[in-house]
C-alpha positions as CSV (number, residue, x, y, z in Angstrom):
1,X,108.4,117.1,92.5
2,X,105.0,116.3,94.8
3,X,105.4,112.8,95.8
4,X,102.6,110.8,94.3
5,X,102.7,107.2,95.8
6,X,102.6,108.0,99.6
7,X,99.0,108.2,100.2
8,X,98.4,104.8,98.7
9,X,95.1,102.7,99.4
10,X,97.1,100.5,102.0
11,X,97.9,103.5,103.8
12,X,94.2,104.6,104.5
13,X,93.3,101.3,105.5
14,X,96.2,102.1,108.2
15,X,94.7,105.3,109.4
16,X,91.7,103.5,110.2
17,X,90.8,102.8,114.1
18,X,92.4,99.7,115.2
19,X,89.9,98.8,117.4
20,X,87.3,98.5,114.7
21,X,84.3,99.7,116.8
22,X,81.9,99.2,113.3
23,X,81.8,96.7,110.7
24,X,84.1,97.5,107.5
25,X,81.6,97.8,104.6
26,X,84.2,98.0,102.2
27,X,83.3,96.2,99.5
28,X,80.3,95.1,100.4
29,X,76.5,96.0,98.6
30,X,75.9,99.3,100.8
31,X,72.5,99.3,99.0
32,X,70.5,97.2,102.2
33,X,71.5,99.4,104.5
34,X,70.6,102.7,102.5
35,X,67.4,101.3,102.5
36,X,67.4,101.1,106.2
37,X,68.6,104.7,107.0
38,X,66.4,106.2,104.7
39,X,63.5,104.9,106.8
40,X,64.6,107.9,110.0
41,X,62.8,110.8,109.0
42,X,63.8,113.6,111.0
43,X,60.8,113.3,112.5
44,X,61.4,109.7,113.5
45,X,64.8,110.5,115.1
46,X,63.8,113.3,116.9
47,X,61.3,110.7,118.6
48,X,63.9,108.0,119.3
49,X,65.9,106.2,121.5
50,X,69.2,106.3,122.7
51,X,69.4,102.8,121.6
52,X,68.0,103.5,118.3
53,X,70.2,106.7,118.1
54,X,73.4,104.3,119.0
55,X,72.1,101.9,116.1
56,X,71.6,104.6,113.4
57,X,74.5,106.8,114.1
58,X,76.9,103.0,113.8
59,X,75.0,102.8,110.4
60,X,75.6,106.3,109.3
61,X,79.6,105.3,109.9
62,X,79.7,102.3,108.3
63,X,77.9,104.0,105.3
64,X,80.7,106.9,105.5
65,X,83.0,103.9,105.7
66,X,81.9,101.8,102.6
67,X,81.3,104.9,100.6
68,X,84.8,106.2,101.5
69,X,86.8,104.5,98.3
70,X,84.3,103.7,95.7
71,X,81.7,107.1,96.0
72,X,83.1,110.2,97.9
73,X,80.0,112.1,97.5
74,X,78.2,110.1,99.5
75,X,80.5,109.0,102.2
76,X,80.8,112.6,103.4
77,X,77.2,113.1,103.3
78,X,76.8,110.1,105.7
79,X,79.8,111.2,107.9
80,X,77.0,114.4,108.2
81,X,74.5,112.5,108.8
82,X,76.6,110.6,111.8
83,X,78.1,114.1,113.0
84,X,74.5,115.5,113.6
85,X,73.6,112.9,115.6
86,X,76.9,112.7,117.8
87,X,77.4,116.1,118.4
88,X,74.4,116.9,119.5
89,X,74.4,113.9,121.7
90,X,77.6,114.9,122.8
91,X,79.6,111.3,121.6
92,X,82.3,112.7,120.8
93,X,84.0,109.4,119.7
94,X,81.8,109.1,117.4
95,X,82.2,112.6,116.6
96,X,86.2,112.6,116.1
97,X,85.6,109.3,113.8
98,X,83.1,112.0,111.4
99,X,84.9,114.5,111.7
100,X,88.3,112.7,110.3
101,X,86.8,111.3,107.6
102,X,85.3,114.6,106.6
103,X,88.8,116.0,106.4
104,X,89.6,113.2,104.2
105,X,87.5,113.9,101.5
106,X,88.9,117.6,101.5
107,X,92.1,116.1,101.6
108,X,91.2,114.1,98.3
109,X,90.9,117.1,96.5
110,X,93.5,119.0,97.5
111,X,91.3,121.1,99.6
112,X,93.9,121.3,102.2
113,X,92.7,124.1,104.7
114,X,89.3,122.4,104.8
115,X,91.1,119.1,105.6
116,X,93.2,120.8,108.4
117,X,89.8,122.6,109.5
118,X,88.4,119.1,109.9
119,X,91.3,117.5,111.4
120,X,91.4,120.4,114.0
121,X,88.2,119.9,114.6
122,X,88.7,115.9,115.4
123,X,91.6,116.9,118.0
124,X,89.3,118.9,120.1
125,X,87.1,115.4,120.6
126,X,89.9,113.4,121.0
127,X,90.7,116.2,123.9
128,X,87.7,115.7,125.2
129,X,87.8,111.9,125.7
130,X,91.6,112.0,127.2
131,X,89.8,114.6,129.7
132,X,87.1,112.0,130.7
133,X,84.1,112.6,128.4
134,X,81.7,109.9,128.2
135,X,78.6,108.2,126.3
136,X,75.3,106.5,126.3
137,X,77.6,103.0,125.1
138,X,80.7,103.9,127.4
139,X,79.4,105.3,130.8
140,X,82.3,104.9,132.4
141,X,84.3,107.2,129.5
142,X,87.3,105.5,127.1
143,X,90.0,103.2,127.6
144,X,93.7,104.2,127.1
145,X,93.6,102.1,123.9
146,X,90.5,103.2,123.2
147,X,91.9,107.0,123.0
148,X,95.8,106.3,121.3
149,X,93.6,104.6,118.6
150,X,91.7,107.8,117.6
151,X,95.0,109.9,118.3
152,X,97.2,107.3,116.4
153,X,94.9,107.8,113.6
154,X,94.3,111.0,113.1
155,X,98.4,111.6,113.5
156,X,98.6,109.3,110.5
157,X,96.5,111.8,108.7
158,X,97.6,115.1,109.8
159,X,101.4,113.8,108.9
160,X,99.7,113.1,105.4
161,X,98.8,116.3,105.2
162,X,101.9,118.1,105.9
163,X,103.4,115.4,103.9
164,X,102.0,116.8,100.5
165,X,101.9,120.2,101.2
166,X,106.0,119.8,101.2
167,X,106.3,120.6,105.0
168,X,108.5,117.6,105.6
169,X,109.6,118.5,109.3
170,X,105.6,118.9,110.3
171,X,104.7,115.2,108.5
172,X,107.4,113.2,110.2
173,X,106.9,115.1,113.9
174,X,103.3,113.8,113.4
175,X,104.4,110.3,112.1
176,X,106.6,110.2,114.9
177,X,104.2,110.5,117.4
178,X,101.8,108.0,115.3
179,X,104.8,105.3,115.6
180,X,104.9,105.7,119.1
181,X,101.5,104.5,120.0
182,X,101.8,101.9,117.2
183,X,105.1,100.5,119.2
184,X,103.5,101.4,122.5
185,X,100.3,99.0,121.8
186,X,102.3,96.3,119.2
187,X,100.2,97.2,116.1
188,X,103.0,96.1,113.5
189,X,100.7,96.0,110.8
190,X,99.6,99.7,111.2
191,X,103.8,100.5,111.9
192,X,105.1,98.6,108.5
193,X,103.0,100.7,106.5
194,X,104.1,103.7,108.5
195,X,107.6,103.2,107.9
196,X,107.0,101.8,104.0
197,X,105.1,105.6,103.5
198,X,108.1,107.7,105.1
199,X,110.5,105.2,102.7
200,X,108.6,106.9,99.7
201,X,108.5,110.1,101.1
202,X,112.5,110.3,101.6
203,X,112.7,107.9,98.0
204,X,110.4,110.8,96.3
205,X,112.6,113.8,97.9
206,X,115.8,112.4,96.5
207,X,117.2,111.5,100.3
208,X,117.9,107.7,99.5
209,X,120.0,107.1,102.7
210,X,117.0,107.9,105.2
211,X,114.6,106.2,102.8
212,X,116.4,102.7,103.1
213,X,116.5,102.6,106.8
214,X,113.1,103.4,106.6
215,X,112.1,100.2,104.1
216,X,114.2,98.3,106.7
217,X,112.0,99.1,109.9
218,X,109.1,98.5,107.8
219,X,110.0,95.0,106.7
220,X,111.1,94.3,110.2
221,X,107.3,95.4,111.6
222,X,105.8,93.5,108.5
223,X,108.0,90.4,109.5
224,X,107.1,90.9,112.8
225,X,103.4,90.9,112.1
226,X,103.5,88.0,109.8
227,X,101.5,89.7,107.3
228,X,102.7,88.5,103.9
229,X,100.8,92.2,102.2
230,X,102.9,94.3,103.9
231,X,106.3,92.2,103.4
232,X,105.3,92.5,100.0
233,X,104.7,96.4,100.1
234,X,108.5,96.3,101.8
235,X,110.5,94.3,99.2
236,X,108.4,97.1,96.6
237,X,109.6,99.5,98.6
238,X,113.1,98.5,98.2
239,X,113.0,97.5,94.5
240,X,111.8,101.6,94.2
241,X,114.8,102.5,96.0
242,X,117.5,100.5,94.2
243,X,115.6,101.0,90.7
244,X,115.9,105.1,91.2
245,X,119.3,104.6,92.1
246,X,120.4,102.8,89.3
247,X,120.9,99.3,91.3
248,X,118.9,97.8,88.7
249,X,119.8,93.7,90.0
250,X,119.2,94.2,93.3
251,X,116.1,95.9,92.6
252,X,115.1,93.2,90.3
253,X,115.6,90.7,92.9
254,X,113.5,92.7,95.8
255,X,110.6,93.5,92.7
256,X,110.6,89.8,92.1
257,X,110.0,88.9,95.6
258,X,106.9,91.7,96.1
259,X,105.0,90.3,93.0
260,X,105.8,86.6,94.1
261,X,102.9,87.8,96.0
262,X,101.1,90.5,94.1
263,X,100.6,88.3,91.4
264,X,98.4,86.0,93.6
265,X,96.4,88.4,95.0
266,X,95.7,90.1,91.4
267,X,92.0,91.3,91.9
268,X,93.2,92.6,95.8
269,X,96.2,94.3,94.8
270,X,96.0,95.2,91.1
271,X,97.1,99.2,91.6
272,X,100.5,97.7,93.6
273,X,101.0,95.0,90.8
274,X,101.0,97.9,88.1
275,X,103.5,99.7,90.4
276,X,105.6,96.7,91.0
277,X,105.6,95.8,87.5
278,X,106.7,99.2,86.5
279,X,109.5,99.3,88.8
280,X,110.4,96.0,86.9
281,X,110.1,97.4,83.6
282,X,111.9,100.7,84.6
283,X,115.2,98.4,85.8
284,X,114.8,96.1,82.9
285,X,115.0,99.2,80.2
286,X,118.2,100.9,82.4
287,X,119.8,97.6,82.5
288,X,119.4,97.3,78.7
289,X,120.3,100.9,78.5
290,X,123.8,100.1,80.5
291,X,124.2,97.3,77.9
292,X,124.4,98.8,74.7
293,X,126.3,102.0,75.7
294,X,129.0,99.0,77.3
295,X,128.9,97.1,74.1
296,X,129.5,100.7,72.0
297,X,132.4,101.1,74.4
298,X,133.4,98.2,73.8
299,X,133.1,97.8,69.8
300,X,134.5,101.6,69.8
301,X,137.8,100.7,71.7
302,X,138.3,97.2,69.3
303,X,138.0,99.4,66.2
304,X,140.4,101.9,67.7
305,X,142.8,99.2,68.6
306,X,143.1,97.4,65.3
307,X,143.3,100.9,63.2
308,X,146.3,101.9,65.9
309,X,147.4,98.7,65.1
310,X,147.5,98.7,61.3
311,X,149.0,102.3,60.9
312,X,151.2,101.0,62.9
313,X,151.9,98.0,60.7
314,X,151.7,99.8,57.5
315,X,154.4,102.9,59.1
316,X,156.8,99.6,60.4
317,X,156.7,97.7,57.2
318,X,157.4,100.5,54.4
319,X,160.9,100.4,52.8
320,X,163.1,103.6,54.2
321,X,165.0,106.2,51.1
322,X,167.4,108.1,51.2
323,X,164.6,111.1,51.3
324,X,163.7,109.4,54.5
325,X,166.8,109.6,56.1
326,X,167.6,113.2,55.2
327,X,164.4,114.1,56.3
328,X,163.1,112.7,59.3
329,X,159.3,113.0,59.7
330,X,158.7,113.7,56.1
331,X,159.7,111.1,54.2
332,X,157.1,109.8,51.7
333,X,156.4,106.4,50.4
334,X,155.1,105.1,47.5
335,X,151.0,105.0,46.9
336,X,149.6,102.5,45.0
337,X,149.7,103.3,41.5
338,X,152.9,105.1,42.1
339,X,151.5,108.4,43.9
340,X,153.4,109.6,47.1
341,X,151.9,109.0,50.0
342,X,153.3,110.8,53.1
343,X,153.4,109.2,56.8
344,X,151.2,112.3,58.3
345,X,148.6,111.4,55.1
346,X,148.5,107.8,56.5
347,X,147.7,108.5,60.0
348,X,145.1,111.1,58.7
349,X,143.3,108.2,56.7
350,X,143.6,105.9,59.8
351,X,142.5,108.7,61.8
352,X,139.3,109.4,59.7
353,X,138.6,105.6,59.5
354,X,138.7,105.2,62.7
355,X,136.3,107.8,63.7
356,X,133.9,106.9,61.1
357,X,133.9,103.6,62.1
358,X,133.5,104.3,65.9
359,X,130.6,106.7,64.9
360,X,128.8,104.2,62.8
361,X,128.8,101.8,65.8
362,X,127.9,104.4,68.5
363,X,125.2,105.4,66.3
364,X,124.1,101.6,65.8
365,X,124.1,100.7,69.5
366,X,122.3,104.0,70.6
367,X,119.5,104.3,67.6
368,X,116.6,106.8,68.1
369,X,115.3,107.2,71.2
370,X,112.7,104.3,72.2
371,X,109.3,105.3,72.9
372,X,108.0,104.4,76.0
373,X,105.4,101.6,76.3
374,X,102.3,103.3,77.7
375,X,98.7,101.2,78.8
376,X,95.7,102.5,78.3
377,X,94.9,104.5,81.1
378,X,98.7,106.1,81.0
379,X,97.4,107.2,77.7
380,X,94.6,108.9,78.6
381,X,95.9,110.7,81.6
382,X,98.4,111.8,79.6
383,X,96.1,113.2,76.9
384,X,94.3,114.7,79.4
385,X,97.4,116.4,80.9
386,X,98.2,117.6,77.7
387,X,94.6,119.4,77.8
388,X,96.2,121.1,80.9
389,X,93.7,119.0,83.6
390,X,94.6,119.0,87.2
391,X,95.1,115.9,89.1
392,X,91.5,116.4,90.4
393,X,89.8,116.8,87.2
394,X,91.6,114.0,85.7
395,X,90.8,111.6,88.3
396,X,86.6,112.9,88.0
397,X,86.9,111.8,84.3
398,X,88.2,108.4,84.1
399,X,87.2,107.1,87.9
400,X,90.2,107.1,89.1
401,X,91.2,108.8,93.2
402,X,93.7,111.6,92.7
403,X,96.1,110.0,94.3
404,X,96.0,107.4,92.1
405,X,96.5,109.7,89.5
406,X,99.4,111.2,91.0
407,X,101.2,108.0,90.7
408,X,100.3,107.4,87.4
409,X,101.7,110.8,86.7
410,X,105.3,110.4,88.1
411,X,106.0,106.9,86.0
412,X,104.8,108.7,83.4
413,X,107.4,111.5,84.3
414,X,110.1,108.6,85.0
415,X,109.2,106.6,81.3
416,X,109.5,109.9,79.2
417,X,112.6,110.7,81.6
418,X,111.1,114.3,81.9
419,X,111.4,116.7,85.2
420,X,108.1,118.3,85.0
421,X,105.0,118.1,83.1
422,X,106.0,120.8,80.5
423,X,108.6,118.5,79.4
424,X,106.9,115.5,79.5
425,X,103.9,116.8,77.0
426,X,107.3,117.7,74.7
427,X,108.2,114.7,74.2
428,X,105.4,112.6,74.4
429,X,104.6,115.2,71.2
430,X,107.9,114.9,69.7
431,X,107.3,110.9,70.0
432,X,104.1,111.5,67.8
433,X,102.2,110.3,71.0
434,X,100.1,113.0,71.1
């Protein structure tokens, strides 16, 4: 099964240069500084400055930037927009930055050999820094940091990449190399979330002992950093391990812990709360699960015990004949109302009271099967699915990224127990959901 929580939104803020060398529009009303752009005909910027270009291409990026999570569309058509100006100014900074983002949105998709063309196409700039290319705004060419923070980054992606397409080996040979500038430089924050995204990656590929020292490094870098987001993402991280292995108390106890924060931060953070909170719910249900099939046990072996225990009494406390003596193991008693009753008769009866008592209680303590409790937009998705949507065309129609409907799609998987999404429309059917 894909893994459908790794490229979260904390993760693409991660990917991001460190060095911030534009303003984070995220957020913010873009609408201003449309206005302004759209002022430079191409007429006008074939006229200007190198100043002015500077100016306009750092508004074209921070454009690309604010656009990036809330209107795709448009963030790549102002990553253009910056490219045309950089490449044929020969920034190639700039250029790299463009040309990363570009792949992104490809990547979004699941356009993946356009998002590998891009990504390619970002190395070669990167190259071309290391080798001492400079710019109108750095003369003098880029500084070491300057250079592992536009490799670090576009590692980050390219492990992504790999990461989904199932090539494991290729994802964590580029993570590696993005956790070595990370360490080299001290960027914690950028290395917890690192190490919380290759936790779900092993969690998701059923590999739970490389997954928890994973969760551990990235609670150490989050500790490290002080940053009380990513501690949070961590202690998720573990409650996810410990709920998928059936750990359910100490997965409630690290769950607790995350939305101690998540809970505070509701309007920030609402996509982790849902995921915490379904972590919770999942652990709750097995916990309640474990329960009532101990209780069953438990009722089942009491009713076995005191029906041993009476044939017991009953065979102990008949009067022997003579017929009994003469013939062992046939002897017959007296019935009420006079009719024989043999001893192989009795244990029958027992026998068949005991198993129809121990069904009736398995059959109380297990019930039908409960039907998951689904939100609204798990609903829909899961209408949709049943329409036979991709992950892409689901996410167009209710506004949602795709990986953000990838996620919603595995709880979905893990609430209706199901292995793939054949079986999961089953049941959700058989349920009367759909």
């Amino acid at each position: 099964m894909k893994r459908l929580s790794v490229i979260s939104a904390a993760l693409l803020l991660a990917i991001l240069p460190a060095s911030g060398k534009y303003n984070d529009y995220r957020g913010h009303n873009v609408d201003s500084l449309e206005r302004v752009v759209a002022k430079w005909t191409p007429e006008k910027v074939a006229r200007a400055s190198q100043a002015e270009l500077v100016e306009l291409n750092n508004n074209y990026r921070n454009l690309m930037l604010g656009y990036n999570q809330l209107n795709g569309v448009k963030s790549d058509y102002y990553a253009r927009k910056a490219l045309e100006i950089s490449d044929s100014q020969g920034w190639y900074y700039a250029s790299q930055d463009a040309y990363r983002y570009i792949g992104l949105h490809f990547y979004a998709t699941e356009q993946y050999d356009s998002a590998r063309f891009y990504y390619g196409k970002a190395l070669e700039c990167v190259s071309k820094i290391e080798t001492g290319a400079t710019s109108f705004t750095n003369p003098d060419g880029y500084t070491e940091r300057e250079i592992d923070d536009a490799k670090s980054a576009l590692y980050g992606t390219i492990g992504n990449l790999y990461n989904m397409q199932d090539s494991l080996d290729q994802a964590m040979e580029y993570y590696a190399k993005a956790g070595e500038i990370f360490e080299k430089w001290g960027w914690n924050e950028s290395n917890s979330i690192l190490w919380y995204n290759i936790g779900e990656t092993w969690v998701d590929a059923g590999a739970p002992k490389k997954a928890e020292p994973a969760y551990k490094k990235a609670l150490e870098y989050a500790l490290a950093a002080g940053d009380s987001l990513m501690i949070a993402q961590a202690y998720k991280g573990f409650g996810n391990l410990y709920q998928s292995q059936g750990r359910t108390v100490k997965a409630l106890r690290y769950l607790k812990k995350a939305d101690s924060y998540f809970k505070n931060h509701k309007q920030e953070e609402i996509v982790f709360r849902e995921e915490t909170m379904d972590y919770s719910a999942q652990a709750l249900r097995q916990q309640r699960t474990r329960l009532l099939v101990g209780l069953a046990v438990v009722v089942a072996l009491l009713i076995t015990g005191a029906v041993i225990t009476l044939a017991k009494r009953r065979v102990s406390g008949r009067p022997q004949t003579a017929e009994d003596v003469s013939t062992p193991g046939h002897g017959q008693g007296e019935g009420p109302g006079g009719s024989k009753l043999s001893q192989s008769d009795g244990a029958d009866d027992a026998g068949r009271g005991r198993s129809e008592r121990s069904e009736r209680s398995s059959s109380a303590a297990w019930g039908r099967p409960e039907t998951p409790k689904l939100n609204d937009r798990e609903i829909a998705i899961l209408k949709l699915l049943a329409q036979g949507c991709t992950n892409s065309q689901i996410a167009d129609q209710i506004f949602l990224s795709p990986e953000t409907v990838k996620w919603y799609r595995k709880n979905l998987l893990l609430k209706f127990d199901a292995a793939n999404s054949a079986e999961l429309i089953f049941r959700a059917k058989e349920l009367g959901l759909l």
